[in-house]
C-alpha positions, 0 to 999 in steps of 0.5 A: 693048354696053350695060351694061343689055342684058347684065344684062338678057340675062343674067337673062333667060338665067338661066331661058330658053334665049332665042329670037332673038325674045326677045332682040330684044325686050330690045334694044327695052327698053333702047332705049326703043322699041317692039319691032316684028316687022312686015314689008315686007309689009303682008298679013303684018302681019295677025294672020289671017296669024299661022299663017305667021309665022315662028319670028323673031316667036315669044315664049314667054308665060312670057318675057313673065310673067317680065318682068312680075313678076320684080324684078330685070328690072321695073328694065329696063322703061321708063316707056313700058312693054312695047310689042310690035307683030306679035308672035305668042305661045306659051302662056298669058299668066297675069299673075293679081293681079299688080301691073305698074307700067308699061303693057302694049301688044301692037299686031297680035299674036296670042295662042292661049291664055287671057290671065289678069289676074284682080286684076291691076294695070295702068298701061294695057292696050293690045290694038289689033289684036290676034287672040286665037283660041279663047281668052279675056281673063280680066280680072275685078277688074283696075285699070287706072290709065288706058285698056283700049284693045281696038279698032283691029281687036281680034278674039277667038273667046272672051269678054272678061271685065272684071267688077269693074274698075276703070278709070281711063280708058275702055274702047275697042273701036271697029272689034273683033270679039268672037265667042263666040256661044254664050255671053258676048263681053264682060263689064263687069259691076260695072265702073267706068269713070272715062271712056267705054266704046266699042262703036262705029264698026265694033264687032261682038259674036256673043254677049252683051255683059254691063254690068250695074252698071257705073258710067261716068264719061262716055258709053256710046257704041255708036254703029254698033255691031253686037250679035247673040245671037238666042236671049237678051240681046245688050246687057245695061245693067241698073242701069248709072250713065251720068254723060252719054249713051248712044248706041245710034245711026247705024248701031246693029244689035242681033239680040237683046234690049237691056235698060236696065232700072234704067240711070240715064243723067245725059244722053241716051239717043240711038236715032237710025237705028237697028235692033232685031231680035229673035226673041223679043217684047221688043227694047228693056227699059229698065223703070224707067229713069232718063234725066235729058235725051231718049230719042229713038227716031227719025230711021229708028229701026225695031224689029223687036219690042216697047219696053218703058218700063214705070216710066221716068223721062225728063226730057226729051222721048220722041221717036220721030218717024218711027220704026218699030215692029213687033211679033212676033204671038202664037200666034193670029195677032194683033198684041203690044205695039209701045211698052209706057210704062205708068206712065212719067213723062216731063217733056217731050213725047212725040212719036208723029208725022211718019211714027211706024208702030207694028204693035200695041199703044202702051201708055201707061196711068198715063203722066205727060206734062209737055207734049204727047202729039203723034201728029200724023201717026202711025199706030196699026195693031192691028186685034186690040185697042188701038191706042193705050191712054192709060187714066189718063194724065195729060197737062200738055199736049195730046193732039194727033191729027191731020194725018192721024193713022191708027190702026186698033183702039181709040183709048183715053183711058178715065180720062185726063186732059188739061189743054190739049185733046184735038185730032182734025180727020182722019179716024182711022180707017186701014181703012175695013172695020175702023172705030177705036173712039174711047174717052172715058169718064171722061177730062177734057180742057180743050178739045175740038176736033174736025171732022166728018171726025174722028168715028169710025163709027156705034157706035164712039164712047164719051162715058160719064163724058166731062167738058170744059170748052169746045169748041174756037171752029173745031169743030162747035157747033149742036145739030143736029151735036153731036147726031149726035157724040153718036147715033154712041155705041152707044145701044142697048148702053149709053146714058147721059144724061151726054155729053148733059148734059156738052154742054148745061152746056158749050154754055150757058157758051159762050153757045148757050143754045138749042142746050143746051136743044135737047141736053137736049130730046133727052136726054129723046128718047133716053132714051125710045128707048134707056133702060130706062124701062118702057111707063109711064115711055115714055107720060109722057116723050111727053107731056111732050116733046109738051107742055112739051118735058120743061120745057125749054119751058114756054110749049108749056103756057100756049098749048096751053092757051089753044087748049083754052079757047078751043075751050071758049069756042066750045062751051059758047056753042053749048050755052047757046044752044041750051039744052043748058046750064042753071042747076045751081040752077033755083029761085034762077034762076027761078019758073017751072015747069022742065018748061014752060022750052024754055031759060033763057032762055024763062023770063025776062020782064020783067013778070014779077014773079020776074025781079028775082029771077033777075036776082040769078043770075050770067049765063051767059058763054062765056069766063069760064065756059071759063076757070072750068072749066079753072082748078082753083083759081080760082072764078069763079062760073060752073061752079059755077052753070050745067052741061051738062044730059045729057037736052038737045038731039036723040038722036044716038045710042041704046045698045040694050044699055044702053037709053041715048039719048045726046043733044047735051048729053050729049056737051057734058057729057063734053067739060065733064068733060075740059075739067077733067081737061085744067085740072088736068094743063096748069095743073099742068104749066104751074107744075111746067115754070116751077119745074123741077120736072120737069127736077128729076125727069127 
């Protein structure tokens, strides 16, 4: 016999009364392998099977404790440590602050009581395979020089708690069970991790899984994991350090709420094929994250809540193409939040597209986009309220909605800005009965491209404060359909001028001159019908539009005007030569006696000595007589020398009342008085329409 194995036994023998089992296990040691208490049958050599094993499988927690701490018997453990497969052990294993300068491996054993390794220090812990029932691991503040490996079939009906280590290596638990589901199956809080933490490929946890503040050197890789705490926090990630990716992906299953408020991930936060149920509203909290390369929630991503990235910082792309979101409804039955990104900043592009479904709010207000918002081929469904709210978002790309892009609810891009274009060429709306509410006020996009199909209902159109800078060459341009984009605003509630002069200014500096000044026209139309102008301010918009078009056309003036003094022409040479129009000074025109005179005329002769006189007078003459009456300013030396004569002509109507008898000069006479009256106002609309006085006022 080995000299070691005797001294060892006979250490050991100092303080046990040492099983069969136990004394095995020295043999082992000695030897350098591993001490293995597998059987031929393989069903057997399942910890679940532990309550039939029999007494020569059996080792005392306490032997084990005393090879671990004891002086003289550390000297006899090889550098590979104490490896044990198959074994089941009897009492607690309390290795608390103690310092085991060799690797602990416990393959497909079966523990029953509490493992405490509390401030203990490990070369290695390897727990694969190996059932701990109705009890816990208590490792806070270990360090661990290498790996803690609880995988391969690990399972545990009690938590496992890693708060404070310190780990040189990763933290394995592919293919585990930890059951505790009334309280925390995994803590790792504060820990630090120098490789990767895994919870994946078959890694299952009822109960929470505790991280916050943990410092990992690699990767969070929970890849095909699945997470269950219904009532409260399955995955808890607040204020982790990642230094490359996290991978909630393939496969990853969560009934609970997964937080990653505060994470800072130096890679890749990857949410492909996966699925987020959640009784309460939030499923996803990662508030204020820091994600150096893509957040991708796509690729069959569905969640059965709400995403919450309020005040994330995403360096590359938001990706959640073909995704899935559903939000839990509120007491009155009406939809929540579906993706909450207030105030996000993220680098890349944000993609809302190729099948992307969210049932209730997509809020992304204050968001700041380096690229695109691309929805092309979204759908938008909260018939409640807001589909799609974009308020003060300021994008460096374009907000693309189209290719079918549906939404049902208020599309909102109230304040945003958008340095590409905002593009639409579908119609939007998802139900017919419940119209989309298309809201534009006050933002700024570069480019507007739009198709008639595009346009939301009569009324569900909102342009107040809506400025850009050219409309796409591909969308509609004529004033005429322009104008019913514009009439599809609910004029009535609210009208403004502005949409009507944001369009004209962009319609002219693409060179439609005329269809700017057709949209001001109308402007000026509009205003008169849905302003609130009063009954004097409608009766002066009218007669301008009918005039000048609200200086838009000032010529209508000058022509209308020469219709009037032609029309004066006609009637003031019938009434002179049927003398109704006689000299306003009688006696400079002529000698003769004015009661004797049957007209101006009458009284001329040319043997009379007096006509060389009268021949001084101007002559009477139609046109310039019209034109002198109807310019204001200008003399002409006729209105002033000859006037309709009220008492002229034959009776053609007598007042009783007012013993008045109006005659034919009487009538030419008023007419006279309103062929100044209409002089003074086009002569002054003429002037004010060619100085844009009136679009000035107006």
């Amino acid at each position: 016999m080995d000299d070691r194995i005797e001294i060892i036994t006979r250490l050991a023998s100092e303080s046990f009364d040492l099983f069969e089992s136990e004394k095995n296990l020295l043999n082992s040691l000695i030897a350098g392998k591993k001490a293995n208490y597998s059987v031929k049958n393989e069903v057997l050599n399942t910890p679940k099977t532990a309550a039939k094993w029999g007494s020569d499988r059996l080792i005392r927690a306490s032997f084990l404790i005393w090879l671990c701490t004891d002086t003289d018997a550390i000297q006899y453990i090889p550098y590979q440590g104490l490896r044990i497969i198959g074994a089941r052990f009897e009492g607690s294993l309390n290795l608390q602050f103690s310092k085991i300068d060799f690797p602990l491996i416990f393959h497909r054993c079966y523990f029953n009581e509490t493992i405490w390794l509390k401030g203990a220090t490990i070369r290695l812990l390897d727990l694969s395979g190996t059932h701990i029932v109705n009890a816990s691991l208590e490792a806070e503040s270990i360090r661990v020089e290498n790996d803690v490996l609880l995988c391969n079939g690990f399972c545990i009906s009690g938590r496992v708690s890693l708060a404070g280590a310190t780990i040189g290596g990763v933290l394995q638990c592919s293919t585990s069970r930890f059951n505790h589901p009334c309280g925390d199956s995994l803590i790792a809080q504060n820990a630090e991790i120098k490789g990767d933490i895994f919870l994946n490929s078959g890694f299952y946890a009822s109960g929470q899984v505790w991280l916050r503040g943990a410092m990992l050197g690699g990767s969070l890789v929970c890849s095909g994991g699945r997470f269950e705490s219904p009532n409260g926090y399955c995955l808890m990630a607040n204020s982790v350090t990642a230094k490359d990716n996290v991978y909630l992906d393939n496969g990853f299953y969560s009934n609970g709420q997964v937080s990653l408020s505060d994470i800072k991930i130096g890679g890749s936060l990857k949410c492909e094929k996966a699925s987020f149920i959640n009784s309460c509203d939030k499923n996803i909290i990662a508030e204020r994250a820091e994600v150096e390369g893509d957040f991708l929630l796509r690729e069959s991503f569905l969640c059965g809540g709400s995403i919450w990235l309020l005040g994330a910082t995403i360096g590359g792309n938001l990706d959640c193409s073909g995704s899935k979101l559903c939000s839990k409804y509120n007491i009155q039955g009406l939809s929540g939040d579906a993706l909450i990104a207030q105030r996000a900043e993220i680098r890349g592009t944000v993609f809302l597209r190729d099948g992307f479904h969210a049932k209730g709010l997509v809020l992304l207000s204050d968001i700041e986009v380096g690229g695109d918002l691309d929805c092309d081929k979204g759908i938008f469904e909260n018939c409640s309220g807001h589909a799609l709210l974009a308020e003060s978002a300021k994008i460096g790309g374009a907000a693309l909605l189209r290719k079918n892009f549906k939404s049902s609810g208020i599309v909102s891009f109230y304040n945003a800005t958008v340095e590409g274009g905002l593009y639409l060429d579908k119609d939007i709306s998802l139900y017919d009965s419940k119209p989309t509410t298309l809201d534009l006020r006050f933002a700024k996009v570069r480019t507007l491209s739009d198709t008639v199909e595009s346009w939301p209902q009569q009324g569900c159109l909102r342009l107040y404060g809506f400025i850009y800078e050219r409309i796409d060459h591909n969308s509609p341009s004529s004033s005429g359909e322009r104008l019913k984009w514009l009439r599809l605003q609910n004029l009535k509630e609210s009208f403004s001028p502005q949409p009507y002069e944001q369009l004209a200014q962009v319609l002219k500096g693409s060179g439609y001159l005329q269809e700017s000044i057709e949209i001001l026209i109308a402007k000026q139309e509009d205003i008169r019908e849905y302003g609130q102008i009063g009954k004097r301010g409608q009766f002066w918009n009218r007669c301008l539009g009918i005039t000048i078009k609200h200086g838009y056309q000032p010529l209508r003036a000058l022509w209308i005007s020469v219709v009037i003094i032609s029309s004066g022409i006609a009637l003031f040479h019938l009434g002179y030569k049927y003398g109704l129009i006689e000299p306003s000074e009688l006696e400079a025109y002529s000698i003769a006696n004015p009661e004797t005179m049957s007209s101006p005329a009458d009284s001329l002769s040319e043997e009379d000595g007096q006509v060389r006189q009268s021949l001084a007078y101007p002559e009477f003459f139609a046109p310039t007589y019209s034109l002198d009456v109807f310019l204001p300013v200008i003399d002409l030396h006729q209105s002033s020398y000859w006037m309709p004569k009220a008492s002229r002509g034959c009776k053609i109507l007598k007042i009783d009342f007012l013993l008045l008898d109006v005659r034919c000069g009487g009538l030419l006479l008023v007419y006279f008085w309103i062929h100044i009256l209409l002089g003074w106002v086009f002569t002054s609309l003429w002037v004010a329409g060619f100085s844009g006085l009136i679009r000035r006022v107006e």
